[in-house]
C-alpha positions in Angstrom: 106.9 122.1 73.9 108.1 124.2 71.2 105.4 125.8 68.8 106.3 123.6 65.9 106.0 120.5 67.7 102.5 121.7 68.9 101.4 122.4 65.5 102.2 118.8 64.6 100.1 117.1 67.7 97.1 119.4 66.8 97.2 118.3 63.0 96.9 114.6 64.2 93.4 113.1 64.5 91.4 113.0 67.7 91.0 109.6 67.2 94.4 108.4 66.7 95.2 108.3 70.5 97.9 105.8 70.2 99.5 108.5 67.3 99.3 111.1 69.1 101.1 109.7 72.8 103.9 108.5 70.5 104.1 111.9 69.2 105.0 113.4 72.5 106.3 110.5 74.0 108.0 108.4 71.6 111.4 107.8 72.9 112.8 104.9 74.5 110.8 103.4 78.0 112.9 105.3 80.0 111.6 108.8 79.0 111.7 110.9 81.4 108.8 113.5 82.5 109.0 117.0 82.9 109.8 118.1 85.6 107.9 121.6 87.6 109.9 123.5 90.5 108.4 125.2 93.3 108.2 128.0 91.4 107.9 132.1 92.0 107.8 134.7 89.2 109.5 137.6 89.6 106.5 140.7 90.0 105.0 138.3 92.6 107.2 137.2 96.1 105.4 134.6 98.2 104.6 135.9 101.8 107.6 134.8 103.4 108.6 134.8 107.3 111.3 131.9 106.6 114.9 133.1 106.7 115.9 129.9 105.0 114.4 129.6 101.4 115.4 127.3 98.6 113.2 128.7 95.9 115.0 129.7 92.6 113.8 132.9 90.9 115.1 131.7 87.6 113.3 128.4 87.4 110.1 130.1 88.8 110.1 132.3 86.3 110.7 130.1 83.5 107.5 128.0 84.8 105.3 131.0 85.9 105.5 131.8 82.1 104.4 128.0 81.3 101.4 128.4 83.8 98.7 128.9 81.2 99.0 125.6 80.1 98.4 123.5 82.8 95.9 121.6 81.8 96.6 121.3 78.0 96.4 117.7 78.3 98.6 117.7 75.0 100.5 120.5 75.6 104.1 121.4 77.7 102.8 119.2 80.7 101.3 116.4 78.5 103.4 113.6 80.2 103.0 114.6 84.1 98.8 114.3 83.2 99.9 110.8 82.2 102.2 110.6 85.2 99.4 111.7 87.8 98.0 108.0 87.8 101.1 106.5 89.0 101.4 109.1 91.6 98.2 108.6 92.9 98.4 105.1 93.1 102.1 104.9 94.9 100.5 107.1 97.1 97.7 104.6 97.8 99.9 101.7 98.0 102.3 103.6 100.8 99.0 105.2 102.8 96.0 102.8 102.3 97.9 99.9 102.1 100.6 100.6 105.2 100.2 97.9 107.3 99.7 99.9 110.1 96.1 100.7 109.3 95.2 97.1 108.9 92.8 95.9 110.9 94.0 93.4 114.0 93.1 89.7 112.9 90.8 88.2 115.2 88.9 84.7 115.4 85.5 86.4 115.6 86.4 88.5 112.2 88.5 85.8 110.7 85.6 85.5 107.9 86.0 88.9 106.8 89.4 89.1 105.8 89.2 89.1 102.1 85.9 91.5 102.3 88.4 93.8 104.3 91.1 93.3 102.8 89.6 93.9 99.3 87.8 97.0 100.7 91.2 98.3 102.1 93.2 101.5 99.7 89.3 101.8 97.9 86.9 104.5 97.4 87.9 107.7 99.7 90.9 106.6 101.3 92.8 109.7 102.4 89.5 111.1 104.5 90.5 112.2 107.9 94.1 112.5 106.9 95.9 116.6 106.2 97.9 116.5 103.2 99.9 118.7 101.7 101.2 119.4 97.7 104.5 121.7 97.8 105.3 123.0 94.7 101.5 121.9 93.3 101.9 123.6 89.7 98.5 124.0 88.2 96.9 121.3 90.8 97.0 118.4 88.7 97.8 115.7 92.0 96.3 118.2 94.7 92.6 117.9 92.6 93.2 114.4 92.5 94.2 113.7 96.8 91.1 116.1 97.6 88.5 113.7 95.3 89.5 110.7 97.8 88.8 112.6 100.8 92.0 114.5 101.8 92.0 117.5 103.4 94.8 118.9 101.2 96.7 121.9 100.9 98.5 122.7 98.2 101.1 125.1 97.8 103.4 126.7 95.4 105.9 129.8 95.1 103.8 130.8 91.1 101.0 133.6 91.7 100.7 132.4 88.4 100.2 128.6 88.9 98.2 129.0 92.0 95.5 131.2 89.9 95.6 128.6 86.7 95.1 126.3 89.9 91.8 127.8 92.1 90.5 129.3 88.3 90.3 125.2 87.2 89.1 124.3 91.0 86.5 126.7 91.1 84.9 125.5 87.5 84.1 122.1 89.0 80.8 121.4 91.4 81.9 117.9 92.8 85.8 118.9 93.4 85.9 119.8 97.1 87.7 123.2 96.8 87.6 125.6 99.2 86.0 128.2 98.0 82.7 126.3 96.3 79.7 125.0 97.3 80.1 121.3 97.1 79.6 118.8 99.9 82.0 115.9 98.7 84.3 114.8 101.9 87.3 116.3 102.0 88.7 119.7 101.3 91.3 121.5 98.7 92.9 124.9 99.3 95.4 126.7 97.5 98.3 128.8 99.0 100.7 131.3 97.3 103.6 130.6 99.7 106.8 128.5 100.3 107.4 125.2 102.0 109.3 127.3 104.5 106.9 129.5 105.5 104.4 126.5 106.3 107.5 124.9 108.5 108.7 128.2 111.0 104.4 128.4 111.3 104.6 125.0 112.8 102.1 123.4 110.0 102.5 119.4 110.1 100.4 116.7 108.0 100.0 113.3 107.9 101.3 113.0 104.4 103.8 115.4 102.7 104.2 115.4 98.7 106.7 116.9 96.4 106.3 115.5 92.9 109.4 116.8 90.4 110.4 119.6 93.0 113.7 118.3 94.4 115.7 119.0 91.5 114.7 122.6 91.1 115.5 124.1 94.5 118.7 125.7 95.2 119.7 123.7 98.5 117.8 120.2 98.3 118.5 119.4 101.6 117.7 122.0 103.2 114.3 122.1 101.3 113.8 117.8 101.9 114.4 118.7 106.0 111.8 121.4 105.6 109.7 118.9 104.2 110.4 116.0 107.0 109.8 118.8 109.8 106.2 119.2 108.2 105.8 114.8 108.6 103.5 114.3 111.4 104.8 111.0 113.7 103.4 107.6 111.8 102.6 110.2 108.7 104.0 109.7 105.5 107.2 111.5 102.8 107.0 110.9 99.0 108.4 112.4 96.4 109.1 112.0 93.0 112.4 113.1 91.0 115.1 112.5 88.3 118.3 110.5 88.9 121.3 111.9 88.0 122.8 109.4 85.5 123.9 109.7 81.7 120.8 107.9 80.4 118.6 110.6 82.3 121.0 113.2 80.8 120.4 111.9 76.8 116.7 111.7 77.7 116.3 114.9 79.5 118.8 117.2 78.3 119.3 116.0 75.2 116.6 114.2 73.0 113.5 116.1 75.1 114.7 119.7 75.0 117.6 120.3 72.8 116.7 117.9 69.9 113.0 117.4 70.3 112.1 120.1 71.7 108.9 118.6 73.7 110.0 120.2 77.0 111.4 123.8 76.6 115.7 123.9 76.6 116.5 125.0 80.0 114.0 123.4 82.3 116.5 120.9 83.3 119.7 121.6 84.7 121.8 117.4 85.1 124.1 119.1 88.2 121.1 119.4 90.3 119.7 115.5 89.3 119.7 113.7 92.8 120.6 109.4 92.6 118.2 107.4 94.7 120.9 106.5 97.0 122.1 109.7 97.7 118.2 110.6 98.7 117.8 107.6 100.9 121.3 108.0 102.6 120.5 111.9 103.5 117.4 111.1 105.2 119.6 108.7 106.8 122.6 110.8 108.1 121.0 114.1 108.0 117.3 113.9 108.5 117.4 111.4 112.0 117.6 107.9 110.8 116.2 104.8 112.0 115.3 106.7 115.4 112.9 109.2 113.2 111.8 107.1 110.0 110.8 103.6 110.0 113.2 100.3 108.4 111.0 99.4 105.0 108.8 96.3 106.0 110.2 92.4 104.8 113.6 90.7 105.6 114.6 91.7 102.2 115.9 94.9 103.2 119.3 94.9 105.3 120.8 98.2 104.5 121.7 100.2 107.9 122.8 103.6 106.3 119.4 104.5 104.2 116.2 105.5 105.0 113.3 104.8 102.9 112.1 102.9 99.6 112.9 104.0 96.0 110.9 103.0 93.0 111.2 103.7 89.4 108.7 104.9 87.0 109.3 103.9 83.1 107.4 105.7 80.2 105.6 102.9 78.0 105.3 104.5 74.6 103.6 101.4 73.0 100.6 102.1 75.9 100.7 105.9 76.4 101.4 105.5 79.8 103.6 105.5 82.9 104.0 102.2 85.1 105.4 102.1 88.3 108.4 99.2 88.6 108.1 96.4 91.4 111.3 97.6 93.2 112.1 94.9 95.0 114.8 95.2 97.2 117.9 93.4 96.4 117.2 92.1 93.3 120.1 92.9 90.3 117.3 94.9 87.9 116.2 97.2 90.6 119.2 100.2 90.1 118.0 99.5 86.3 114.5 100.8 87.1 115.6 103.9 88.5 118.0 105.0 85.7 116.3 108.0 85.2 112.2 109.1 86.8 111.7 107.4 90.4 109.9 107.5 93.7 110.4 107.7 97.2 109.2 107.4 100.2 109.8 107.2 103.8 107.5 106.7 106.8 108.1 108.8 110.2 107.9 106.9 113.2 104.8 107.7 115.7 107.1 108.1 118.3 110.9 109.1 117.5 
């Protein structure tokens, strides 16, 4: 965000919420978010063993000079703190609701089905399951997996990010970082290091995140094979990212940075934008197929060269907040929803 615009948001009133959203989000509800690389700056090189990489020095030093702001919840990164909801929750509805977990119906049981089923994706349900956050920025989503009971690591390529990070993780009792003294379940530690480095050590997880990475690195699929390598068998892939389409381009390119200016001019760059088809068809010809990943669950889906599901994510100025879409496969809206900001993910197979 340029200084101008930040002078505006900090003249509005505290209690004009809904003002002060449209201020930094009022374009059209396709606005896309900003978008964070796996970043490095330049005086500080993650240990590295790989001798593949797909960091770019640029973009890491562009954001390693963003760091400090982190958690300026109406700063530079105001609209991925609105995003992290979302997030969260397509991650709940892809790990805590997989039908894979559910519990096998039974005449004895029969009469708790709703209690279970209510129960089911509530309270801490990533406990017992490794996760990992590549390209974790100041540890906005990482905080958030380890307060529902994930044992998370979270990485990124910034010295700078990953102090903003343990500095903000440290300051709170109840957040189950590494190096404090609290008891909650689960566990959150922060690594200066590449997703690279984690793959040649032969690190795996059950569920691998990436949120706005993909279109920063320098080879993105190289860097979404490094990830898939890391995917435990039955353990989970998502991502988040930017289509490459001109709606995402005016939004993006245009109105946020060069007219706007409520995302600094050269954090996005439209060549390296990746379409949600192109994503799901890599996995597909490149990443093993239908022999690694699973087909997406329901009779809806028919396609035989694409792996995974794809869901957009529209910007509702009017409520100050993201929504995920319904995605349903097949239907004509669906390629609509994903115009610009969307998710993915893929599940592994337990036995490929």
């Amino acid at each position: 965000m340029s200084q101008r615009a930040a002078r505006v948001l900090r003249a509005l009133p505290r209690s004009s919420s809904s003002l002060r959203n449209l201020a930094i989000g009022s374009y059209p509800s396709f606005v896309p978010a900003l978008t964070l690389p796996l970043t490095r700056s330049h005086s500080s090189t993650p240990p590295s063993s790989s001798s593949f990489n797909t960091v770019n020095s640029d973009e890491i030093a562009h954001f390693s000079r963003l760091s400090q702001h982190w958690w300026d919840e109406s700063g530079e990164f105001a609209l991925l703190h609105r995003m992290n909801p979302e997030r969260v929750e397509y991650v709940r509805q892809k790990v805590a609701l997989d039908p894979a977990t559910e519990q096998q119906w039974t005449f004895e049981g029969r009469h708790g089905d709703r209690t279970r089923a209510e129960a089911r994706g509530q309270g801490r349900w990533l406990q017992g399951l490794r996760v990992l956050d590549v390209g974790c920025g100041g540890g906005l989503l990482a905080e958030s997996l380890a307060r529902l009971g994930g044992d998370v690591l979270a990485i990124d390529a910034s010295a700078h990010n990953i102090a903003i990070a343990r500095t903000h993780a440290a300051a709170d009792p109840l957040l189950p970082y590494v190096n404090s003294n609290s008891t909650a379940p689960g566990r959150l530690e922060y690594r200066h290091t590449s997703a690279e480095t984690l793959r040649d050590a032969g690190e795996t997880f059950d569920v691998v995140c990436s949120m706005e990475v993909l279109e920063h690195v320098d080879a993105p699929g190289g860097f979404l094979q490094c990830l898939g390598d890391m995917v435990r068998p039955g353990g989970h892939m998502v991502l988040s990212t930017i289509s490459r389409t001109p709606l995402a381009q005016l939004l993006t390119l245009t109105l946020a940075e060069d007219v706007l200016r409520f995302v600094t001019p050269g954090t996005h760059t439209y060549s390296k934008f990746v379409r949600p088809e192109e994503l799901r068809r890599f996995v597909y010809s490149d990443m093993g197929g239908f022999q690694t990943w699973e087909r997406l669950d329901g009779a809806g889906d028919i396609r035989t060269d694409e792996v995974g599901e794809t869901r957009g994510i529209i910007y509702d100025p009017l409520g100050g907040r993201w929504r995920l879409t319904p995605g349903a496969e097949g239907t004509w809206y669906k390629p609509f929803e994903e115009l610009v900001n969307y998710m993915y993910h893929a599940k592994k197979r337990a036995s490929s």
